[in-house]
SEPA-803533 format. One record per residue: residue number from 0; residue in one letter; chain; x negated, y negated, z negated of N, C-alpha, C, O in turn. Coordinates in steps of 0.02 Angstrom, whole numbers, plus 50000, padded with zeros to 5 digits. Last residue first. Layout:
N
{num->NUM&residuo->A&cadena->A&neast->X&nnorth->Y&nup->Z&caeast->X&canorth->Y&caup->Z&ceast->X&cnorth->Y&cup->Z&oeast->X&onorth->Y&oup->Z}
...
***
This chain:
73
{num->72&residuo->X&cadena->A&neast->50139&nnorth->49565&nup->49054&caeast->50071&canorth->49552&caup->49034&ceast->50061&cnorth->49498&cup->49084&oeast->50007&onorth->49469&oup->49087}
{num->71&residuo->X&cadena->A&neast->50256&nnorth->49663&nup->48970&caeast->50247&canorth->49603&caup->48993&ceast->50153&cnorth->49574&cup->48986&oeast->50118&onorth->49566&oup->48936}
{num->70&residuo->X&cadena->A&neast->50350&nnorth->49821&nup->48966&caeast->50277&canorth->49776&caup->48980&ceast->50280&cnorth->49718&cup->49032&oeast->50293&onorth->49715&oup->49092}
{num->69&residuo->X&cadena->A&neast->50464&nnorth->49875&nup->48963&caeast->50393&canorth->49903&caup->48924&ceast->50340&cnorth->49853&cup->48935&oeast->50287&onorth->49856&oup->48904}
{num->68&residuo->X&cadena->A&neast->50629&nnorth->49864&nup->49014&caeast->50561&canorth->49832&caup->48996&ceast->50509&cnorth->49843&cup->48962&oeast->50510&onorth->49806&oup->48912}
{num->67&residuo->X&cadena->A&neast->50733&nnorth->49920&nup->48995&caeast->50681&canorth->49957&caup->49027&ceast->50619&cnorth->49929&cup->49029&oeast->50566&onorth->49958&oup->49041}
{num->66&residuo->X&cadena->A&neast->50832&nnorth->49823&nup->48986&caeast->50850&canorth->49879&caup->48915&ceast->50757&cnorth->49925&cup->48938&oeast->50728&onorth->49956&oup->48894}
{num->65&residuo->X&cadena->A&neast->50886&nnorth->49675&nup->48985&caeast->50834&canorth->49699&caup->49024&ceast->50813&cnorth->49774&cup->48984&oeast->50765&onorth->49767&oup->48946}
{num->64&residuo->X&cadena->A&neast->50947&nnorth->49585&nup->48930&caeast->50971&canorth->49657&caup->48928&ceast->50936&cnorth->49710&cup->48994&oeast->50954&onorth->49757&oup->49029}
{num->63&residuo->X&cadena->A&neast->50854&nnorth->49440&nup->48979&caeast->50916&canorth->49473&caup->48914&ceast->50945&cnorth->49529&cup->48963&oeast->50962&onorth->49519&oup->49021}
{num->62&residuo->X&cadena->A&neast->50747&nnorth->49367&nup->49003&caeast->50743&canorth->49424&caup->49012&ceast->50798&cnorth->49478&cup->48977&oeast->50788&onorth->49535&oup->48955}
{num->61&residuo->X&cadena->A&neast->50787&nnorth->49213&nup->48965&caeast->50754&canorth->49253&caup->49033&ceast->50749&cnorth->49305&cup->49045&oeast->50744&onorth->49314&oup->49105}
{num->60&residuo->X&cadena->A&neast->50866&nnorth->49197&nup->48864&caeast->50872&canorth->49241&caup->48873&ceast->50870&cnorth->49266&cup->48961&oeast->50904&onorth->49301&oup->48999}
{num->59&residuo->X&cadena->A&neast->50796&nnorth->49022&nup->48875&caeast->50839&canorth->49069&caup->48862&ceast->50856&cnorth->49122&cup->48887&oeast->50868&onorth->49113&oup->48946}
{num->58&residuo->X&cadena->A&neast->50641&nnorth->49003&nup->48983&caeast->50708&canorth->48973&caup->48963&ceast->50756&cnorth->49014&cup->48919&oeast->50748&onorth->49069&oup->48945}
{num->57&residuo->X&cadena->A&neast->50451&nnorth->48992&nup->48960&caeast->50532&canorth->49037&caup->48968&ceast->50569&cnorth->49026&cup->48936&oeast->50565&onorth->49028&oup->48874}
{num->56&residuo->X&cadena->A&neast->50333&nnorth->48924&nup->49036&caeast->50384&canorth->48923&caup->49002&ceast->50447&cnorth->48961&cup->48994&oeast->50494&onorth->48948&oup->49032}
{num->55&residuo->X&cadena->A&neast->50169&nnorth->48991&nup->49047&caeast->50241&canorth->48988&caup->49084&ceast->50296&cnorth->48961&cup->49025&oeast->50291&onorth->48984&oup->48968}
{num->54&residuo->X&cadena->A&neast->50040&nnorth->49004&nup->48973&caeast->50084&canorth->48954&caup->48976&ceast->50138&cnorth->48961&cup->49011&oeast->50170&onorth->48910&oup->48997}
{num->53&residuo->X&cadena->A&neast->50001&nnorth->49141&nup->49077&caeast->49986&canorth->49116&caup->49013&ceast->49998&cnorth->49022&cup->49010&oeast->49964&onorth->48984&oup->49045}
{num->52&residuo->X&cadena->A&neast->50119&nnorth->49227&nup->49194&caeast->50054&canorth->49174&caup->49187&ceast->50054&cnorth->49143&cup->49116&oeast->50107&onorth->49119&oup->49096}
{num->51&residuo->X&cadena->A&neast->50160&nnorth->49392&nup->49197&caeast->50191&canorth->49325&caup->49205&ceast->50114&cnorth->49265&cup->49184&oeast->50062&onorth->49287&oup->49158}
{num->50&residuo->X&cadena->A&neast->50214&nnorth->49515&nup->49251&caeast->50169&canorth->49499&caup->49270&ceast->50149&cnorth->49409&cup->49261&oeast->50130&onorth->49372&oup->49307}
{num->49&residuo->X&cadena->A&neast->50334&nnorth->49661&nup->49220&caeast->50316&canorth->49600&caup->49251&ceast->50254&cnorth->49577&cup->49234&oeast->50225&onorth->49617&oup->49197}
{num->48&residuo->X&cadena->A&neast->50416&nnorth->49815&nup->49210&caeast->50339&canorth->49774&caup->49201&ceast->50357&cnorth->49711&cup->49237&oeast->50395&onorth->49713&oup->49286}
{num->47&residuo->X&cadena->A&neast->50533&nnorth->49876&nup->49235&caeast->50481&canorth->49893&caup->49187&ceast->50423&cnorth->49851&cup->49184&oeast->50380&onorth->49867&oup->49143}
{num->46&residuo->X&cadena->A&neast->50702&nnorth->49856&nup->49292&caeast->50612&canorth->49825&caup->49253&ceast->50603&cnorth->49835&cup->49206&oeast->50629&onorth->49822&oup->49152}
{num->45&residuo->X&cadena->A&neast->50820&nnorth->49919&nup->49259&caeast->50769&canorth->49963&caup->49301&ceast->50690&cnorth->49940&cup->49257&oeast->50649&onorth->49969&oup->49221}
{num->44&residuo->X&cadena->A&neast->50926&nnorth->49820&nup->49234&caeast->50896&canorth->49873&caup->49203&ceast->50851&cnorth->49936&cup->49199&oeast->50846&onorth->49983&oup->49159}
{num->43&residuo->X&cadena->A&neast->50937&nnorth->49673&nup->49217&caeast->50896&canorth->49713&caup->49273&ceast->50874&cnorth->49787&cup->49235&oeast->50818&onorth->49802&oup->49214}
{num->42&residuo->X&cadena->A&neast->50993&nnorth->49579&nup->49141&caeast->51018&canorth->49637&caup->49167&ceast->50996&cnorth->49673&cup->49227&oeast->51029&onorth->49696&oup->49274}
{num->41&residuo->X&cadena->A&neast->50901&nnorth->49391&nup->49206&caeast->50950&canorth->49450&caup->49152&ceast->50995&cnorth->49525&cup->49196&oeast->51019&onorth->49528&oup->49253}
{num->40&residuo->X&cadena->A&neast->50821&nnorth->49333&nup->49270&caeast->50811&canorth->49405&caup->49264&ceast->50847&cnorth->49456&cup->49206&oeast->50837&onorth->49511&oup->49180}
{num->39&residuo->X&cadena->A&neast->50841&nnorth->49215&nup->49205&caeast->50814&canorth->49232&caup->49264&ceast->50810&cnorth->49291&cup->49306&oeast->50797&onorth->49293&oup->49366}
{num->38&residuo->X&cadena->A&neast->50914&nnorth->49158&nup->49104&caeast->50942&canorth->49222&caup->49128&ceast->50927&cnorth->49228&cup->49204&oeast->50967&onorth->49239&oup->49250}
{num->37&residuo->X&cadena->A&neast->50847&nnorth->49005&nup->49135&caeast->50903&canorth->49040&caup->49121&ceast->50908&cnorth->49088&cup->49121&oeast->50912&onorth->49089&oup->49183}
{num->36&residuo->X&cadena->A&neast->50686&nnorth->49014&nup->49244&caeast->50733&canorth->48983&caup->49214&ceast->50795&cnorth->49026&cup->49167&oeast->50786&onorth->49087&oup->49167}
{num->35&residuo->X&cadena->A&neast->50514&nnorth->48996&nup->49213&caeast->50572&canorth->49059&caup->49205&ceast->50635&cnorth->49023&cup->49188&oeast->50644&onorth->49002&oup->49131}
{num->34&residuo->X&cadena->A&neast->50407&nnorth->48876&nup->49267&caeast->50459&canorth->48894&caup->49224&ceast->50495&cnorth->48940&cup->49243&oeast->50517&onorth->48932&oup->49299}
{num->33&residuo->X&cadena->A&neast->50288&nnorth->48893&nup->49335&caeast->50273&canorth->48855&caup->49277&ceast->50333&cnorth->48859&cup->49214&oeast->50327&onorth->48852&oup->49153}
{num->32&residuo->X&cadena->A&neast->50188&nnorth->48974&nup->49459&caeast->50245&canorth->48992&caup->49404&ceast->50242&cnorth->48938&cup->49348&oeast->50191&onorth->48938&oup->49314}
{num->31&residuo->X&cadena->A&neast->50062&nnorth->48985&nup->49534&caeast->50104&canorth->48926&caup->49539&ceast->50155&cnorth->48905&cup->49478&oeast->50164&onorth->48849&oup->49454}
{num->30&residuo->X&cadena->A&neast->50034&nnorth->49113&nup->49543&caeast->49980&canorth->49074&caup->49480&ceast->50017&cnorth->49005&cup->49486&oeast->50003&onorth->48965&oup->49442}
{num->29&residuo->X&cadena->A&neast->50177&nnorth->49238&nup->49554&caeast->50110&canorth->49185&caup->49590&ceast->50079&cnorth->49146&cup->49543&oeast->50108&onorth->49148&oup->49488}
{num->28&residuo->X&cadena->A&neast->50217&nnorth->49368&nup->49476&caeast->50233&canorth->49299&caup->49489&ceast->50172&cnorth->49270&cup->49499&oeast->50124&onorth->49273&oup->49461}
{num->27&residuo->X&cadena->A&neast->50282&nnorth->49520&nup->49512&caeast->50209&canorth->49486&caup->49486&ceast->50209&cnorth->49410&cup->49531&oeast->50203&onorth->49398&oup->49591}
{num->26&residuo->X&cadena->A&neast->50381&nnorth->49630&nup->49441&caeast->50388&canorth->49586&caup->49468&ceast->50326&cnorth->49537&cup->49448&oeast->50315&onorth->49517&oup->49391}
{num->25&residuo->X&cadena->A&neast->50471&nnorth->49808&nup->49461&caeast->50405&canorth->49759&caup->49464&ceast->50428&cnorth->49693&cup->49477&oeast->50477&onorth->49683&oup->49512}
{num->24&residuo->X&cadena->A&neast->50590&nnorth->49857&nup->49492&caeast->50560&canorth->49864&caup->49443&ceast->50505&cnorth->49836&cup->49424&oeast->50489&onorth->49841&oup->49365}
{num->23&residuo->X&cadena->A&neast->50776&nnorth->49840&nup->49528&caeast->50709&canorth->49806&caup->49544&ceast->50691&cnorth->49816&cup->49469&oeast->50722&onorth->49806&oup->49417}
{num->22&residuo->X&cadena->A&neast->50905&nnorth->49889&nup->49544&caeast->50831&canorth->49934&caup->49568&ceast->50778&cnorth->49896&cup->49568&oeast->50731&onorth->49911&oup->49604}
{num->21&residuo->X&cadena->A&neast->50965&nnorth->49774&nup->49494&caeast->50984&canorth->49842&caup->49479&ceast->50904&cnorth->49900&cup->49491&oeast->50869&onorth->49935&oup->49454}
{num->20&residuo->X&cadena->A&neast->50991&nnorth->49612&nup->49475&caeast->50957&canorth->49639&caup->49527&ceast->50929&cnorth->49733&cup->49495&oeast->50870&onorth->49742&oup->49477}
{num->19&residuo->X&cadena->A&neast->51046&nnorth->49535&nup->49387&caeast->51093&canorth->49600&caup->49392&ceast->51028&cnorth->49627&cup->49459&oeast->51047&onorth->49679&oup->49485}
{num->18&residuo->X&cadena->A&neast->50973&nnorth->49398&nup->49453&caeast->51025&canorth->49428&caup->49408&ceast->51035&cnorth->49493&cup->49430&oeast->51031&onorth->49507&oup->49490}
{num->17&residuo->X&cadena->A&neast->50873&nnorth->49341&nup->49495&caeast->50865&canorth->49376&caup->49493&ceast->50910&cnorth->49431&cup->49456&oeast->50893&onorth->49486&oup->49437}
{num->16&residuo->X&cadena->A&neast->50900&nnorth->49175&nup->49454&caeast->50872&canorth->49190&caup->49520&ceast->50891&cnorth->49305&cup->49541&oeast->50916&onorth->49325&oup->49594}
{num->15&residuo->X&cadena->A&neast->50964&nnorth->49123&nup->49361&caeast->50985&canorth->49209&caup->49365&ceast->50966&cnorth->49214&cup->49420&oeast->50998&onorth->49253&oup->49455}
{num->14&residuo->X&cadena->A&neast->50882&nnorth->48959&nup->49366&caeast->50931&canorth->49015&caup->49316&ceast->50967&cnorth->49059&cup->49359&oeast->51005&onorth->49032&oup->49398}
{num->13&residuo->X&cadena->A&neast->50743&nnorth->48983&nup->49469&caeast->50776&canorth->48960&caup->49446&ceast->50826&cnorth->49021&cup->49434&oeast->50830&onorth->49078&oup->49456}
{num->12&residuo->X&cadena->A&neast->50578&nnorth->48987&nup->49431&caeast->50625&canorth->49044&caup->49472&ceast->50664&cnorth->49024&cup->49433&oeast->50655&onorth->49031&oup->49373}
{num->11&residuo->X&cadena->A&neast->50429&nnorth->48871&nup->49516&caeast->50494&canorth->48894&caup->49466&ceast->50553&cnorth->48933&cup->49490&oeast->50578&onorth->48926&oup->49545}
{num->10&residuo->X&cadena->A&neast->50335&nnorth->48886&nup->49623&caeast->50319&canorth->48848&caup->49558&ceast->50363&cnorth->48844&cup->49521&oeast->50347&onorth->48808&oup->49473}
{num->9&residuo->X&cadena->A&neast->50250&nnorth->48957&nup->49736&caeast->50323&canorth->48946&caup->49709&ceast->50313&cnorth->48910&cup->49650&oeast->50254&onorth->48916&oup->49632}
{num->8&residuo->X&cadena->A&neast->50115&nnorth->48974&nup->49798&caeast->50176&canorth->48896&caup->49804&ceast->50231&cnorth->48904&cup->49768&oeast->50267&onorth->48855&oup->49764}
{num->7&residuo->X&cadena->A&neast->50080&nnorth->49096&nup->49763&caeast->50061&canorth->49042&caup->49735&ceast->50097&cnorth->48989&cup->49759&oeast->50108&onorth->48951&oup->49712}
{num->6&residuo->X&cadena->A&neast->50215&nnorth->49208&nup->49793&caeast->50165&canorth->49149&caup->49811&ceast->50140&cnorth->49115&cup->49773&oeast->50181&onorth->49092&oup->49733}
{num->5&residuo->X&cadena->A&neast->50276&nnorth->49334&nup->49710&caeast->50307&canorth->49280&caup->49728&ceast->50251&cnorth->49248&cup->49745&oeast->50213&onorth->49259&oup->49697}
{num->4&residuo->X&cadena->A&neast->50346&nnorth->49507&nup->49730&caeast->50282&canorth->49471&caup->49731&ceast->50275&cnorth->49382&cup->49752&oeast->50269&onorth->49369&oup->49812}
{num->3&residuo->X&cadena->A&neast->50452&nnorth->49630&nup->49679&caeast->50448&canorth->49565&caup->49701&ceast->50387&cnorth->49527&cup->49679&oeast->50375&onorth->49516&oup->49620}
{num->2&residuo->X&cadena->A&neast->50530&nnorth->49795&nup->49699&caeast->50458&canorth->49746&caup->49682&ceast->50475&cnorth->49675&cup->49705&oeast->50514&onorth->49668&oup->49752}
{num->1&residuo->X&cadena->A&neast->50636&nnorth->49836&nup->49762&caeast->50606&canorth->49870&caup->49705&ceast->50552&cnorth->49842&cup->49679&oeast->50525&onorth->49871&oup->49632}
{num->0&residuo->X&cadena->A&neast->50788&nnorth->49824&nup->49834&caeast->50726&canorth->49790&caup->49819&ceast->50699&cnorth->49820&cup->49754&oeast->50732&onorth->49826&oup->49703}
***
């Protein structure tokens, strides 16, 4: 998996929904998004960009050792 595009119905990506997920480099979260849980997306060392909604809440090291990350918008 190399992209992930989540629905406007989703409304929270619970803790390490997305752990260790290795080849995944995109990820553009639905206008639903209200919380990033836990190490939602810890150790993804591919992502480069996500896509996240102005107010989202993000839980502790939602994005920890994410080493490829250039851009959060």
């Amino acid at each position: 998996m190399r992209s992930v595009e989540l629905p406007d119905t989703c409304t929270s990506i619970e803790k390490q929904a997305f752990k260790e997920c290795t080849h995944l480099r995109q990820v553009d979260l639905g206008k639903g998004i209200k919380t990033i849980g836990f190490n939602a997306f810890i150790n993804n060392v591919s992502l480069k960009s996500i896509t996240i909604n102005k107010g989202d809440t993000l839980e502790r090291n939602a994005f920890d050792k994410d080493i490829q990350l250039k851009r959060i918008k």
